[in-house]
N, C-alpha and C positions, 0 to 999 in steps of 0.2 A: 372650527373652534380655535383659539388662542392656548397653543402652547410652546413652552421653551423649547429649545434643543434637544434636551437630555427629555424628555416628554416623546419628542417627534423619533428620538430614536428607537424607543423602547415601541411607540407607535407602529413605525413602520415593519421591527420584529416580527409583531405580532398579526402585520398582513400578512406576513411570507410565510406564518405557519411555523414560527421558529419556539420552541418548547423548552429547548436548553441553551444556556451559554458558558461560554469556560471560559476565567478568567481570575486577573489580580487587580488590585483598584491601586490607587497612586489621588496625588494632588488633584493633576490634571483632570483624571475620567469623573472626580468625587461626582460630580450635580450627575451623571450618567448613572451612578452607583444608586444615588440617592432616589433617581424615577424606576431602578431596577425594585428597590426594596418595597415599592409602593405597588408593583405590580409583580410581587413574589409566589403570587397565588393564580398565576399565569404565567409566566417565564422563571426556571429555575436556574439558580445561579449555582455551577459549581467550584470553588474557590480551590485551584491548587498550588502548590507547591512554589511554583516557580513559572513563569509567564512561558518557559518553552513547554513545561506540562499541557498548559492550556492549548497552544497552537497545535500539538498533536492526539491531542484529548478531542479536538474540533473537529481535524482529519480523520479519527478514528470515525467518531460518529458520523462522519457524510461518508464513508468506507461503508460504513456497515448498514447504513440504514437506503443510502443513497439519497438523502436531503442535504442541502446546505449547512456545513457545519460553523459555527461562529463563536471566536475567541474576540475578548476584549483584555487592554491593557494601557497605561499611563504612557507620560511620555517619558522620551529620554531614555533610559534602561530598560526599564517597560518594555517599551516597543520595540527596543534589537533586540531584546530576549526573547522575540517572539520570530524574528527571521529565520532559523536554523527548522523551525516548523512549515513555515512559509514556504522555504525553498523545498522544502520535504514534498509537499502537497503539488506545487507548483512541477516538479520534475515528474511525479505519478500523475497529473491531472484531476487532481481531487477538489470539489469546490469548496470553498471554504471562505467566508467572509470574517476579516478580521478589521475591528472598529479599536480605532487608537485615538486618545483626544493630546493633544499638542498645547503648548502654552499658548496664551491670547495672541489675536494678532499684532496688535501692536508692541509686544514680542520678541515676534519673529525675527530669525538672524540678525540678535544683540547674545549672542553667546548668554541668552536667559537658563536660569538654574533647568535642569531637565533640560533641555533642548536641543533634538535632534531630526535631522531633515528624513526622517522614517520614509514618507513617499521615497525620495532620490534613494535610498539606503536598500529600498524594496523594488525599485524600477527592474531590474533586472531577472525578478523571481518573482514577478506577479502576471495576470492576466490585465490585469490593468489593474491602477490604483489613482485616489484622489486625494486634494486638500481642499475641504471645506471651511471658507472663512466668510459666507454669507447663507446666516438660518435659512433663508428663502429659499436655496438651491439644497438645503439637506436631505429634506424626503427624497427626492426625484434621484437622488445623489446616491442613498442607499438602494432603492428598489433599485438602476441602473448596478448597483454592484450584484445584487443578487442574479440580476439576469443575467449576466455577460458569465459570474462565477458557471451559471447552470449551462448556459447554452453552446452548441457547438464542441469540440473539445472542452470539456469543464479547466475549471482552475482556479487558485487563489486572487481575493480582489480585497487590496486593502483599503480601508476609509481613513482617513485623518481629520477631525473634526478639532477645529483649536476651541479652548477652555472656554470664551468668550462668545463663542455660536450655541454652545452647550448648555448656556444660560438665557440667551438671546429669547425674545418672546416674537414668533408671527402663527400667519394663519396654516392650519392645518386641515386637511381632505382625507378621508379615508379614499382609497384605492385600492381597487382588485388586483393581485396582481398579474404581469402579461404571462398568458402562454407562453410553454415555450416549444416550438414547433420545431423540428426534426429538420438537419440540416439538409436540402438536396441543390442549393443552389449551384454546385459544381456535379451534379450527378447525369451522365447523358445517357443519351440513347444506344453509340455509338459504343462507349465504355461498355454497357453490360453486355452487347450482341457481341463482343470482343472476347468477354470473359467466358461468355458460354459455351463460346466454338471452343477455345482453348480447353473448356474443361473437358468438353465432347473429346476432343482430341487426344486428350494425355492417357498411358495405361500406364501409369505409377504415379498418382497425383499425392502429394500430402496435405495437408493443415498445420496451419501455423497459427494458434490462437494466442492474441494478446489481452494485456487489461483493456482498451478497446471496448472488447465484448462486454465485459461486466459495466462499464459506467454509459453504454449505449442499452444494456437491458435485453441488448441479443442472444441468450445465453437458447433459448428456445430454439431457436431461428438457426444456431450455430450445428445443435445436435441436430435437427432436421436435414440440414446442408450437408454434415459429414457423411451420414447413410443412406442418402439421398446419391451421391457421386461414389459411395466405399474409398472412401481414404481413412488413413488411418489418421490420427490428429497429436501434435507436441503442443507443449504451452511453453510459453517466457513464464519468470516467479511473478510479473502482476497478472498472466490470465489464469492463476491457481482458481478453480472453482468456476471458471465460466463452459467446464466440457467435464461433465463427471466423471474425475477419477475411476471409478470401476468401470466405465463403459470397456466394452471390448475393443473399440476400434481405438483405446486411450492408449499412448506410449511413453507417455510421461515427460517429464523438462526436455528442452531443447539448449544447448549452450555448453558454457565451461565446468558445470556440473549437471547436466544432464544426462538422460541414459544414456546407453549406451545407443538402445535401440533408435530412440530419436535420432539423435546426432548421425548416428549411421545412414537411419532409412532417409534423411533429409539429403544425403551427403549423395544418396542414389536415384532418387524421386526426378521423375521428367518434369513435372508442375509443382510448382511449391506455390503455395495459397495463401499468403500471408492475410489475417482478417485483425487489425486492428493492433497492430505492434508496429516498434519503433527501430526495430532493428540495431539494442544496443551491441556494444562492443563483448558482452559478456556472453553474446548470445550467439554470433557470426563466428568469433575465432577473429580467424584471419579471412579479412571481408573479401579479398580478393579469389578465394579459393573457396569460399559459404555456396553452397548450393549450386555447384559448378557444371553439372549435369542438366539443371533445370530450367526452365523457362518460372521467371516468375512474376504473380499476376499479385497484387497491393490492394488491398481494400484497408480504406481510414476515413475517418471525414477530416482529417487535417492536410489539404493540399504539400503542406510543408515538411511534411514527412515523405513524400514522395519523392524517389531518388535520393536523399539525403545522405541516408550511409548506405544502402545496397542498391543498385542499378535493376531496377526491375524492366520486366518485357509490356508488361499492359497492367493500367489502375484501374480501378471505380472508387472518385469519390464524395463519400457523403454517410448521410447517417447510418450506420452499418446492421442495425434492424428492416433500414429499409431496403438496403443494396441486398440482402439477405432475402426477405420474403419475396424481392424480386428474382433472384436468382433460383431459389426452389421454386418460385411459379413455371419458370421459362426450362428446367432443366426437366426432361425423363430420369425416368431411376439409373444410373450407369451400375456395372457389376465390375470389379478387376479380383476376382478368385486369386488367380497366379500371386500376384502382389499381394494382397493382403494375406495369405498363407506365406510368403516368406518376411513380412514383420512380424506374423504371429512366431515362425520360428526364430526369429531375434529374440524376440520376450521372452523365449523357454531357455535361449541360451544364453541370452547375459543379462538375468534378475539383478537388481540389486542385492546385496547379501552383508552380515555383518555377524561376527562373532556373539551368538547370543548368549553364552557363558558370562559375560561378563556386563557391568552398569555400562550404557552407553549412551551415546543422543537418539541414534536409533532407535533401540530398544525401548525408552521413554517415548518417544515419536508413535510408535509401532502399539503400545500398550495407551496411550489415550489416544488413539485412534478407537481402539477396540473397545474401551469404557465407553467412549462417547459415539461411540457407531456412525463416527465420520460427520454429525449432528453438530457440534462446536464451533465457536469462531476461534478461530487463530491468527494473535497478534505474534510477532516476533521482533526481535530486536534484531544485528545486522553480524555475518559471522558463519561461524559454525552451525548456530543453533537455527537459526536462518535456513540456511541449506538443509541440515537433516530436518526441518518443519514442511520443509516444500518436499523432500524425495517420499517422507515414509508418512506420512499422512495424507488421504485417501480424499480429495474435495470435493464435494457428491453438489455442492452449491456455491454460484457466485456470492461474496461479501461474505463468504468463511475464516479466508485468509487478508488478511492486513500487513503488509510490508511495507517498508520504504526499500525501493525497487531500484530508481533513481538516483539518488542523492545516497542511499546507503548510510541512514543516519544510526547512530547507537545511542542508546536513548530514546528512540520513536517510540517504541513496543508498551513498555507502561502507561506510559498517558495514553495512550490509544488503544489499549484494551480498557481503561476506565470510561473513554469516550462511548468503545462500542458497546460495555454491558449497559451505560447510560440509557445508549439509544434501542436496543434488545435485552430488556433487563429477564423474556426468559430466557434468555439464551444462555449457556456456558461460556465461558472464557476465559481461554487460558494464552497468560504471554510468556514465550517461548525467550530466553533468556542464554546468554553468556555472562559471568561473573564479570567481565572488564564494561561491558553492556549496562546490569544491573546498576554500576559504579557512577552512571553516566546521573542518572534520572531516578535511581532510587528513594530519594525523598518524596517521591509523587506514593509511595506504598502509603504515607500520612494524609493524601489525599483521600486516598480509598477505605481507611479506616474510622476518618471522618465523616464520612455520608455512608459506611455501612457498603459499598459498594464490592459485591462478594467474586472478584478477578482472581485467578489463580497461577499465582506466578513461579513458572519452574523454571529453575537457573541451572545450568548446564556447567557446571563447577568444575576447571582442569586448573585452575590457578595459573590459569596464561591468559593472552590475547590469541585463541585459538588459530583462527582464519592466517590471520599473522606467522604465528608462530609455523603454519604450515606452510607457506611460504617459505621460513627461513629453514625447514627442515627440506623440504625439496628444491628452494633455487638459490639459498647461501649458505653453504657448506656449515647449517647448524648451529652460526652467530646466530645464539637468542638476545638481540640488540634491541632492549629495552621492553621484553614483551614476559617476562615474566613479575608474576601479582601475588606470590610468596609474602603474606604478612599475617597481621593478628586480625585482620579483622574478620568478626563472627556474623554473617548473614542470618543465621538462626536469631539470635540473641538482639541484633539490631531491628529484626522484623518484630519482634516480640513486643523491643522499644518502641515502636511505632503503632503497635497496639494489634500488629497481624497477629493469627497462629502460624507457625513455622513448625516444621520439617526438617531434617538433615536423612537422605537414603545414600547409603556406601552400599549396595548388595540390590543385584536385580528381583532377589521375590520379597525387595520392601517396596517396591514400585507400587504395584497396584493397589493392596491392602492404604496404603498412604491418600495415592492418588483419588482410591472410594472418599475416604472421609474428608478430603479438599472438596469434593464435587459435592456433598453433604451438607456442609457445614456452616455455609448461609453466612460467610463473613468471609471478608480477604485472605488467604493465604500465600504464603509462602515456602516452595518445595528447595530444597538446600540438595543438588546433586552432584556428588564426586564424581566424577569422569577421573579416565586416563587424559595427562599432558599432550599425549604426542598419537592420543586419536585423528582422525581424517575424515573428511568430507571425499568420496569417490562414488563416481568418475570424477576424473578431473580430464580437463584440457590445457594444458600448458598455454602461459598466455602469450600471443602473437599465433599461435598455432592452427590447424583447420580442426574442426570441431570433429572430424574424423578421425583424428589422432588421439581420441580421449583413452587415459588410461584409467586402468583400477590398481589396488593394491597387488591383486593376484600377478597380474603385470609388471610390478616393481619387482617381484619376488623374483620372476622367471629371469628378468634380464640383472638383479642381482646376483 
């Protein structure tokens, strides 16, 4: 059949299976806008705030749902407003397809009103991106984004569609679209008879689970493998949820705020198992000293993570559900008693622990854990709040927890908790917040009030840049250089403006009674919570340090 552009777009959506879009309209996308409203009663259009709402509003929902998430936006402004989400997705691996329409082509590079070279702008934080400036090639042009977004390591794939193809009239085909088949084409024979012996071999092995597991869907495959060989297991903050927090054999983060336990038991382990992680900086220490006892073995399906930042002994790779059920096939049950009795008496002797007397992140972390029985997704912004959402909340399931991991954006969390209740509307969820965080993207709460979309936002309120500020209380001599947020403005009052109900808790037994009627209440919220200034995030690891030197407070106290 014969249709436009902006027809063939909203077309080929609709093969991929795509239900919702986020986005802001402009000049440019209008004729795109105008085939959305015709087909409003199959693909819903959520309008936010601001075009970076929308690009982490996209990542939330392919986060949480594991589909393809897609933002649209105009050109020019538009479309850089929408990078800072792009690179967000792009750093965690999240797919996400974002369609930008561009001035006509005849146009193009005369410094036309709007116009900005978006591909070249995004080349470097995409999985690949295009410029469409013949309707012919548009279908083929989209469905290729959604593949390449889905397949193999996922990631962002932006479209660029100028104004003048989006009007364009040719022929149209419906199309199935392709499989997407499970990477193994680096996967050998050789690699897993490698991995097996080693594991045969080791009597102190660990686990090291990454986000990996969660967007491979290994999450089955991962707990089988751990008590399959008895190791005990740490996660990076993106494998929150792909090893259930309560298991027994779980020891919780690995890195510069991880436990203690991890960091320790990694620090001593003969085999360190790394399944689907990237081995950031915040996770190693100091890389030359990470895991220095151990032989270790790399399973990823991204060749290009291999060796990159830690020098491993032996890989497998490929799809990591498949490197997995092959591995449980091939391996007998191992036992190491000795070892996993001296991680378990790590866990008895360095818990985490926090002053419960008092309001804290903690505490808040620790009490909806316990409302929501570990059942909730958890979005977070980047910080303090951040960190205490990954230590004290319990993640019993992959695509619980939402971070920007990577890129460490402020401002991710809201848009991307409206993204995931979108895409799990029974689900709970709550975005984990800092007050300088909230400051970033807070006009996206006028999203959520708009569509009814019932997100519950708790802001973690010390009236600094916490994460920051901690920094300059332990590594410059207490210059608070520019990181104090001492002003009038009322977060109660301004949520209220935006049509949320709003909270203010100064006192730990208004937490839950609060917390009940947000989870009730069938409309957006907003929790207003006063923290202490010169709260902490611990363990910590001093940065350049080996992750074996992590301190706690109790620690500071002794050598003060």
């Amino acid at each position: 059949m014969q249709l436009n552009g902006s027809e063939i777009i909203v077309e080929c959506l609709k093969e991929q299976g795509v239900d919702t879009v986020f986005g802001y309209p402009g000049g440019s996308i209008l004729n795109v806008y105008d085939a959305l409203y015709k087909h409003s009663d199959e693909i819903t259009h959520i309008l936010t705030s601001h075009e970076q709402g929308a690009s982490h509003a996209a990542d939330g929902y392919a986060r949480a749902t594991g589909k393809v998430g897609v933002c649209l936006a105009t050109s020019g402004p538009g479309a850089t407003n929408l990078v800072t989400g792009i690179a967000t997705a792009y750093m965690d691996s999240i797919p996400v397809v974002a369609i930008t329409a561009n001035v006509a082509v005849n146009l193009l590079g005369k410094d036309t009103f709007q116009e900005v070279d978006i591909a070249g702008v995004t080349m470097p934080v995409t999985k690949h991106n295009y410029i469409v400036k013949d309707v012919t090639k548009l279908a083929d042009t989209i469905r290729k984004a959604f593949k390449i977004a889905k397949s193999g390591r996922p990631g962002p794939v932006l479209v660029d569609v100028t104004k003048d193809v989006t009007a364009n009239v040719t022929e149209y085909h419906y199309k199935e679209p392709e499989e997407i088949v499970p990477s193994t084409e680096y996967l050998k024979e050789s690699d897993l008879e490698q991995a097996v012996a080693m594991i045969r071999e080791a009597k102190k092995p660990y686990i090291f689970a990454g986000g990996g597991n969660i967007l491979a869907g290994s999450s089955n495959e991962l707990r089988e493998f751990a008590h399959k060989i008895d190791a005990p297991v740490a996660d990076s903050l993106m494998g929150k949820g792909a090893f259930d927090g309560d298991d027994p054999l779980y020891t919780g983060m690995l890195g510069m705020h991880g436990t203690k336990t991890s960091n320790f038991g990694v620090s001593q382990c003969d085999l360190l198992i790394a399944v689907g992680v990237r081995f950031s900086d915040r996770v190693t220490g100091n890389a030359k000293k990470f895991a220095s006892h151990a032989k270790i073995l790399h399973l990823d399906v991204d060749p290009a993570e291999i060796n990159k930042n830690i020098r491993t002994h032996a890989s497998v790779i490929g799809d990591l559900k498949v490197i997995l059920k092959e591995l449980n096939q091939r391996l007998e049950q191992q036992s190491h008693p000795e070892w996993i009795e001296t991680i378990k008496s790590m866990k008895e002797t360095y818990p985490l622990h926090y002053d419960k007397t008092v309001l804290s992140g903690p505490f808040i972390m620790e009490k909806i854990c316990e409302l929501t029985k570990g059942e909730a997704i958890i979005t977070t912004e980047v910080g303090q709040n951040q960190m205490w959402a990954a230590q004290y909340y319990h993640y019993k399931h992959p695509r619980t927890f939402l971070s920007s991991g990577g890129l460490g954006t402020m401002g991710y969390g809201l848009g991307a908790s409206i993204g995931a209740k979108v895409g799990c509307p029974n689900k709970k969820v709550f975005n984990i917040a800092g007050d300088g965080c909230f400051r970033m993207n807070m006009n996206e709460i006028a999203t959520a009030t708009r569509y009814n979309i019932p997100i519950i936002e708790v802001i973690m309120n010390n009236q600094v840049l916490g994460m920051v500020r901690q920094w300059q209380n332990l590594f410059y001599g207490k210059r608070y250089s520019a990181t104090v947020l001492e002003d009038k403005v009322d977060f109660v009052k301004l949520a209220e403006a935006m049509g949320a109900k709003a909270y203010r808790i100064t006192k730990p037994e208004e937490v839950e009674p609060v917390l009940k009627e947000a989870m009730d209440a069938g409309e957006p919220v907003v929790i207003d919570c006063m923290i202490g200034k010169d709260d902490m995030v611990f363990p910590m690891v001093a940065p350049g340090a080996p992750i074996d030197e992590c301190f706690s407070d109790e620690d500071m106290k002794k050598v003060d």
